[in-house]
MARMI-584735 format. One record per residue (C-alpha): residue in three letters; x, y, z. Coordinates in pm, whole numbers, plus 50000, padded with zeros to 5 digits. Example, Ala and Ser with C-alpha at 12.3 -4.5 7.8 and 13.67 -1.06 7.14 Angstrom:
<dopas>
Ala512304955050780;Ser513674989450714;
</dopas>
This chain:
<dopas>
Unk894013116241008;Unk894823130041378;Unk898713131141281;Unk897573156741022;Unk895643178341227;Unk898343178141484;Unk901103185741252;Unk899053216541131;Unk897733227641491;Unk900963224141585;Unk902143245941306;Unk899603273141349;Unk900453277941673;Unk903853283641661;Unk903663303541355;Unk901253324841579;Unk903503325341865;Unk906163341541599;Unk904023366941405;Unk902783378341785;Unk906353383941876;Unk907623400441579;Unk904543424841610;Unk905763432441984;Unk909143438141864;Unk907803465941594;Unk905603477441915;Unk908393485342106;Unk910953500641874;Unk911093529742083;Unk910893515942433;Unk913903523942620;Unk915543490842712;Unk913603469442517;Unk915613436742375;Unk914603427342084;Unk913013391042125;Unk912633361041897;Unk910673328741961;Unk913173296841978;Unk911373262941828;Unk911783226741763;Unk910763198641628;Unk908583170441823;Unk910033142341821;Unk908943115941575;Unk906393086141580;Unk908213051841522;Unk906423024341327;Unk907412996541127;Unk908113020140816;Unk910283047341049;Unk909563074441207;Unk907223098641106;Unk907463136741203;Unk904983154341449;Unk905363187441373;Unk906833215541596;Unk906563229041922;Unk907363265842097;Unk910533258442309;Unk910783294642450;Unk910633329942398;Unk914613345342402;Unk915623378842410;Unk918733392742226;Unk921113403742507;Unk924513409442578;Unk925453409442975;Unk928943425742867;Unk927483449942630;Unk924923458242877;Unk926683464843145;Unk929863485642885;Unk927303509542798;Unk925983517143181;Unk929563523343235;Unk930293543242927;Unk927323563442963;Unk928173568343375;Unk931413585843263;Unk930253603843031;Unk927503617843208;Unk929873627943466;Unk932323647243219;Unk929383661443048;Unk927853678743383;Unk930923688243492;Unk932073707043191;Unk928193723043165;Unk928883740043524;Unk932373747943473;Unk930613765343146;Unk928433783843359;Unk931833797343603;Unk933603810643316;Unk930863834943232;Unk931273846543579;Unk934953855043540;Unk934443873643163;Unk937023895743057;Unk936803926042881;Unk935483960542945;Unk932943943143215;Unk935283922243410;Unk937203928943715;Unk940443929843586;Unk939563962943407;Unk938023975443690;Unk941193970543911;Unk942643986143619;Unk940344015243588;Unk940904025343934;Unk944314025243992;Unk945124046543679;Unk942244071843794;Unk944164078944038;Unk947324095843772;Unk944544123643744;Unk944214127444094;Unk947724129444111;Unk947954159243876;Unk945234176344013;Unk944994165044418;Unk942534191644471;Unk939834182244261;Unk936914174844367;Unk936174156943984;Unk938934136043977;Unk938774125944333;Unk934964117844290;Unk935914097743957;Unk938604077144188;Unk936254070044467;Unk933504060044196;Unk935944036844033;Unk937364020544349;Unk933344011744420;Unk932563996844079;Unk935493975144168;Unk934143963344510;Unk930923959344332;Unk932023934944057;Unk933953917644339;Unk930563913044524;Unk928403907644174;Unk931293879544153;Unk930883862944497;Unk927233866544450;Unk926673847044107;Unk928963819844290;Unk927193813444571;Unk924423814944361;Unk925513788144119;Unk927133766644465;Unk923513765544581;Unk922423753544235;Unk924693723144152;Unk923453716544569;Unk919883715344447;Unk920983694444136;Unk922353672144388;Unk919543669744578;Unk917593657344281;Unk919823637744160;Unk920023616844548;Unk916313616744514;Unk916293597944176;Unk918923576444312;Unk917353567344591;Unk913893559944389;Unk915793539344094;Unk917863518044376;Unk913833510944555;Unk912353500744225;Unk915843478844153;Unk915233458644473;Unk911093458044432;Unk912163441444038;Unk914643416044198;Unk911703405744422;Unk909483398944138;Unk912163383343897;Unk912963359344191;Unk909723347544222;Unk908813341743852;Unk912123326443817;Unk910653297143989;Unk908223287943663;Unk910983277143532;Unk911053307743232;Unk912983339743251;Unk910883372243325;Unk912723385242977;Unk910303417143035;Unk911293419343341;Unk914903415743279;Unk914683443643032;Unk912693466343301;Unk915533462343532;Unk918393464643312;Unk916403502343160;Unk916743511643545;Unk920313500443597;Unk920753519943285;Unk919383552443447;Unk920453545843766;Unk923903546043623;Unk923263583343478;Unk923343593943853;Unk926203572044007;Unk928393549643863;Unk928003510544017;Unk928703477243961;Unk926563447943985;Unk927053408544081;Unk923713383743982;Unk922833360444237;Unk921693323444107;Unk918073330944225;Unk917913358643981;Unk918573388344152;Unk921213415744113;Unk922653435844390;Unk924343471044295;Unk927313482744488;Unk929073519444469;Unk932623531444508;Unk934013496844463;Unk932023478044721;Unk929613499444928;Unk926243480344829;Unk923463506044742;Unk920983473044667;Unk921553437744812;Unk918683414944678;Unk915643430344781;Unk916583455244997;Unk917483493344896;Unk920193512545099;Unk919523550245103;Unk922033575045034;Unk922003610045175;Unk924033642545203;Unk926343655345447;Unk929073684645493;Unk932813673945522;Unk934283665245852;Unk935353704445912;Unk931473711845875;Unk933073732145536;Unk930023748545430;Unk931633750845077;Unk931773707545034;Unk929003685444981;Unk929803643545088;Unk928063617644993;Unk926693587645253;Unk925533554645278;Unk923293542545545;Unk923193508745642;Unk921293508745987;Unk923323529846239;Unk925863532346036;Unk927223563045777;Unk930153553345513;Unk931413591145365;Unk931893583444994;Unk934223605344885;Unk933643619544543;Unk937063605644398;Unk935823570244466;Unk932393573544252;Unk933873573943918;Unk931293584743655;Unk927763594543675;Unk925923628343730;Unk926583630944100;Unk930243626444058;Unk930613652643818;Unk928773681844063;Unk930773665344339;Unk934133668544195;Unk932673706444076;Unk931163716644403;Unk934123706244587;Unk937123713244367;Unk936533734444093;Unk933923760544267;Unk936283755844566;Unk939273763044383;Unk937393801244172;Unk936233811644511;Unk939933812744620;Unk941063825844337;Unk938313855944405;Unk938763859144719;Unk942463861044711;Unk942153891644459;Unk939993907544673;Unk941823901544963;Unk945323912244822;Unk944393939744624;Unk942083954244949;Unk945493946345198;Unk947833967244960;Unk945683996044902;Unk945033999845238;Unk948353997445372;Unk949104024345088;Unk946334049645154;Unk947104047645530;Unk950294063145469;Unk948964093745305;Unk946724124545422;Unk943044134845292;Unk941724166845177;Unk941614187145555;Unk944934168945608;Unk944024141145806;Unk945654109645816;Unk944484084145570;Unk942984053045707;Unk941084020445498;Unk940084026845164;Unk938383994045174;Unk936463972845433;Unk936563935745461;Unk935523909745655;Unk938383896245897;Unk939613861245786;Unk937453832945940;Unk938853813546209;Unk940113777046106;Unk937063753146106;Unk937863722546351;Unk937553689346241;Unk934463671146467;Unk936883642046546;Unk939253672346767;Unk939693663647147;Unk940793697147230;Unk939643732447232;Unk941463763347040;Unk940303783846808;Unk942663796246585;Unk943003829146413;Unk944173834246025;Unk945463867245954;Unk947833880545663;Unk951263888345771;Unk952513920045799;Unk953713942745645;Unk951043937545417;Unk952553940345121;Unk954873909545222;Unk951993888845318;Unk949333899645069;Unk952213892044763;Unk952533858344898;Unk948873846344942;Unk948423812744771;Unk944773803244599;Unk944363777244830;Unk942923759345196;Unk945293742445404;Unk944563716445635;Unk946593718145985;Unk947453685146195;Unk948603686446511;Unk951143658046607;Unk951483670446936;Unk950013703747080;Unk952803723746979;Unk954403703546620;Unk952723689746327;Unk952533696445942;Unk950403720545734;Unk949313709645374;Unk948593735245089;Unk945583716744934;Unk945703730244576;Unk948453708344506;Unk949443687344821;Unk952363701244914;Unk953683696345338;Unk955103720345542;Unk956053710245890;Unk956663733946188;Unk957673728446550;Unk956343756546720;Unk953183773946727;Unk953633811446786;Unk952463820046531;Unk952193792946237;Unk953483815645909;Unk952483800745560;Unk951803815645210;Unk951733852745369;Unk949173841645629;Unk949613840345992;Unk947493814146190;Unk948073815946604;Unk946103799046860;Unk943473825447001;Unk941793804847307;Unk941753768147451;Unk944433744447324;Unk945573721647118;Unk945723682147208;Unk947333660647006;Unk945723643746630;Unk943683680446620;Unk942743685746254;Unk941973718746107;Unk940893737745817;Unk942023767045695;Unk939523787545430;Unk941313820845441;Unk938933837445129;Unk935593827345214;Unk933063856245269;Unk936433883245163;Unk935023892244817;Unk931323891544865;Unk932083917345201;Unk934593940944988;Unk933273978244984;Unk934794013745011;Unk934914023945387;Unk933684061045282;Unk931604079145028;Unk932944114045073;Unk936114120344784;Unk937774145345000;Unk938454117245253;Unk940824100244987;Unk944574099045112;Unk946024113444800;Unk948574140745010;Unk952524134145029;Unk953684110645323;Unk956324085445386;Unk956114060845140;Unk957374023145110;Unk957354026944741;Unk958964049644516;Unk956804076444346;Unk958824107544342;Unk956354133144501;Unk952954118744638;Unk950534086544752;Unk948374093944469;Unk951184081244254;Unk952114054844486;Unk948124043144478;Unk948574041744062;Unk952254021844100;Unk950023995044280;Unk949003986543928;Unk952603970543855;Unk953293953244200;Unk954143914944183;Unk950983905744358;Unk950023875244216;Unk952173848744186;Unk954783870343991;Unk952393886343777;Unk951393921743847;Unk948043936444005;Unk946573945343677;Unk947843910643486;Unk946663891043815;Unk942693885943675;Unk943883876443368;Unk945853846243502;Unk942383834443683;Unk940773837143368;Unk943723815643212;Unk943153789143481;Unk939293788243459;Unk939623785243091;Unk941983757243101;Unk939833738843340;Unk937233740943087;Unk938813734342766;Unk939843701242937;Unk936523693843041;Unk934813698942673;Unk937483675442533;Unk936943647442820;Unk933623655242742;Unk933673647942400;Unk935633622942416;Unk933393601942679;Unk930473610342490;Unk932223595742161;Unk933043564342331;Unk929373557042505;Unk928293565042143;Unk930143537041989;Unk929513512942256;Unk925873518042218;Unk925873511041929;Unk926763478841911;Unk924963468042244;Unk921493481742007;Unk923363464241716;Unk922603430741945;Unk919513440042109;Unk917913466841900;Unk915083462641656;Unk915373461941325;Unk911903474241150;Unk912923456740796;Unk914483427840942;Unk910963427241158;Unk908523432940839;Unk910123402640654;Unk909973379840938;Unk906193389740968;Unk905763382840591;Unk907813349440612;Unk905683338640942;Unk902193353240764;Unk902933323640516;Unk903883297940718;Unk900453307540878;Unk898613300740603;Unk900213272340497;Unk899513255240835;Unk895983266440759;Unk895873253040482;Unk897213219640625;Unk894313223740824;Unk891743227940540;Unk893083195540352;Unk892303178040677;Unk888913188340747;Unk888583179440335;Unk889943144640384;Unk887783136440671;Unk884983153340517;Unk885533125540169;Unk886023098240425;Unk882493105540575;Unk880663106240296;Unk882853072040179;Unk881413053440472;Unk877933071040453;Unk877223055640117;
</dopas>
């Protein structure tokens, strides 16, 4: 009688156990994370007697969940990359609408300006067309400065996205270590913390969204998390924090990433990170911003140098020589590296003449390094290329002139050179009075045939930029900031498409199925009442026995 009952106890509980687990598996459908889990069971083992054994019933062994480790940690990775490639081509979105072309951009403004001044040329003594010039020549500086605006604007808003971003981090990498505490200690029961597991594999997961890592297990059931290759952000149950930092030039423009460990600071350079939200502003901040501010700033700063140097050379309206038709600020000084052991300052001007220098600026920073105070190598940073030079008076490169102002130079000195930060966003006219324009004959470097208002509008075809004319040389920075981003939307895509497919199948594992889940319920609802029934013919037997011995 007993072996009954325990056979059908037996029964009901497991079959309990089962429909329990298969209703927390429809519960959590649409937790993120969740594993789908399924209840693993066996047999008892049988009862010998003389006639065999006989059966027992069944027993709960454990409760599994469905996991991959490989698919887990492909989709963290997947999803990393793509998350980097996807905020990276949103922000280089957002920098092409600042460079727009058409009737609204700069290069039809430069345009605009230098062909007003054929009908000041025709007519140098009036006042209309001279007004019309001078009103052109500031709806030029003031796109210039609109430009330099909406970039520093958009600079200090992948900083803030940073900023949260490093704050998540941080938070996720806490609540990592504060899970690894708990899994470690319910790991000694003897049962896996599956919940658990699937709570710290969700944060992994999100953590991953932010920075791209790697992880090793450790036999007591933790999981440490390491960045760039090998910098741990989480070992066991303690949490490293990471913070922000300028470069080593204190380049107000760059954003680096570190790692404290105690008293010490690791720079994690953004090439190192691989994937993952942070990575993609990085590389953006750094690069790509880096890279439309030059090309800006170079405009401004070529176009300005040439048209002053032009109007100079003519007279105004009471016959007064011409000076600046534009005001900018002077190029900053090179930025010293905080590692230096010596003292100069060094000055970056264009080389004159000015048309020499100014057709020969480069969209790019340089970095200077001093092998001994008066030799070392200069390297154009756009693409890497090394110039060396063995004396210092001055140092000539890419129509820039860089000379040692005060203090000198000891040898291993490191500096930066940012010739076109701050040039666009200071660009204005230097007067507002059109009878002040320089429009009279004078001696002239280029040939107009009778006077500098002509020589002003024959600007318009100087090879300024890089070969191209003044007038052509906005649409070649549109061409490059629309390259940049038609590679990033297909990276993007293409990342995306990948941690689509990968997800897939890790859910395809782990996921849960709602019809797979309603006919296990119905299959488990009748094994229920079959033990219950097992049950019922028990009671019924013992019930008949009773009454047997009663009588």
């Amino acid at each position: 009688m007993s072996g009954i009952l325990d056979v059908g106890t037996r029964a009901l509980k497991a079959n309990q156990v089962a429909i329990q687990t298969a209703g927390n598996n429809i519960a959590n459908v649409n937790t993120p994370g969740y594993s789908r889990q399924s209840v693993v069971i066996q047999n008892v083992a049988g009862q010998f007697s003389g006639t065999g054994y006989y059966g027992k019933g069944v027993e709960v062994l454990t409760v599994q969940r469905n996991h991959s480790e490989f698919l887990t940690r492909q989709a963290a990775q997947s999803g990393s990359i793509s998350a980097a490639d996807t905020t990276r081509m949103n922000q280089l979105k957002q920098l092409e609408d600042i460079f727009q072309g058409g009737p609204a951009g700069i290069g039809a403004s430069v345009s605009d300006m230098l062909n007003s001044f054929s009908d000041v040329a025709s007519a140098p003594t009036d006042l209309t067309a001279r007004t019309v010039s001078l009103s052109m020549a500031n709806e030029m500086t003031a796109r210039f400065r609109t430009a330099s605006s909406r970039l520093n604007d958009l600079k200090q808003g992948t900083t803030s996205q940073l900023k949260d971003a490093l704050s998540a981090v941080n938070s996720l990498t806490g609540r990592i270590a504060a899970a690894n505490e708990v899994i470690a200690r319910a790991q000694g029961s003897g049962q896996s913390p599956i919940d658990l597991l699937d709570q710290r594999d969700q944060l992994i997961s999100e953590l991953n969204k932010y920075i791209q890592t790697s992880s090793v297990a450790a036999d007591d059931g933790t999981v440490s998390i390491f960045v760039a290759g090998s910098q741990p952000l989480v070992l066991g149950t303690a949490a490293r924090p990471l913070s922000l930092t300028t470069d080593e030039f204190g380049d107000p423009a760059k954003t680096k990433l570190v790692l404290k460990s105690g008293a010490d600071r690791v720079i994690i350079e953004e090439a190192t990170l691989g994937g993952g939200q942070m990575a993609g502003l990085l590389r953006f901040q750094n690069s790509d911003l880096v890279d439309a501010s030059n090309l800006l700033g170079r405009m401004a700063l070529a176009i300005g140098t040439v048209t002053n140097d032009q109007h100079s050379k003519g007279f105004d309206l009471k016959g007064q020589p011409g000076g600046d038709l534009f005001t900018m600020n002077a190029l900053p000084n090179a930025l010293p590296a905080a590692t230096n052991s010596g003292s100069a300052t060094l000055w970056v001007t264009v080389q004159t003449p000015p048309t020499t220098g100014a057709a020969a600026l480069a969209a790019s920073n340089y970095e200077i390094n001093f092998s001994s105070p008066s030799s070392g190598s200069i390297t154009r940073l756009s693409d890497g290329l090394i110039s060396s030079f063995s004396s210092t008076s001055p140092l000539t490169i890419d129509g820039l002139s860089i000379t040692i102002g005060t203090g000198s130079v000891t040898s291993g000195d490191r500096y930066l050179v940012t010739p076109y930060s701050g040039v666009a966003g200071s660009m204005k006219t230097d007067f507002s009075l059109p009878t002040s324009l320089a429009v009279a004959d004078s001696a002239l470097y280029i040939d107009t045939n009778s006077g500098n208002a002509k020589a002003m509008m024959a600007l318009r075809d100087l090879a300024l930029f890089d070969g191209a004319s003044t007038t052509d040389g906005y649409a070649s920075a549109m061409a490059e900031i629309g390259v940049k981003v038609q590679g990033a939307t297909y990276t993007a895509a293409v990342s995306q498409s990948i941690a689509d497919n990968i997800e897939k199948d890790r859910t395809s594992v782990s996921g849960v199925n709602l019809d797979e889940e309603a006919a296990k319920l119905l299959q488990y609802q009748q094994s229920y009442q079959a033990s219950a029934k097992m049950l019922q013919i028990s009671q019924s037997i013992f019930d008949t026995l009773l009454q047997t011995i009663s009588r």
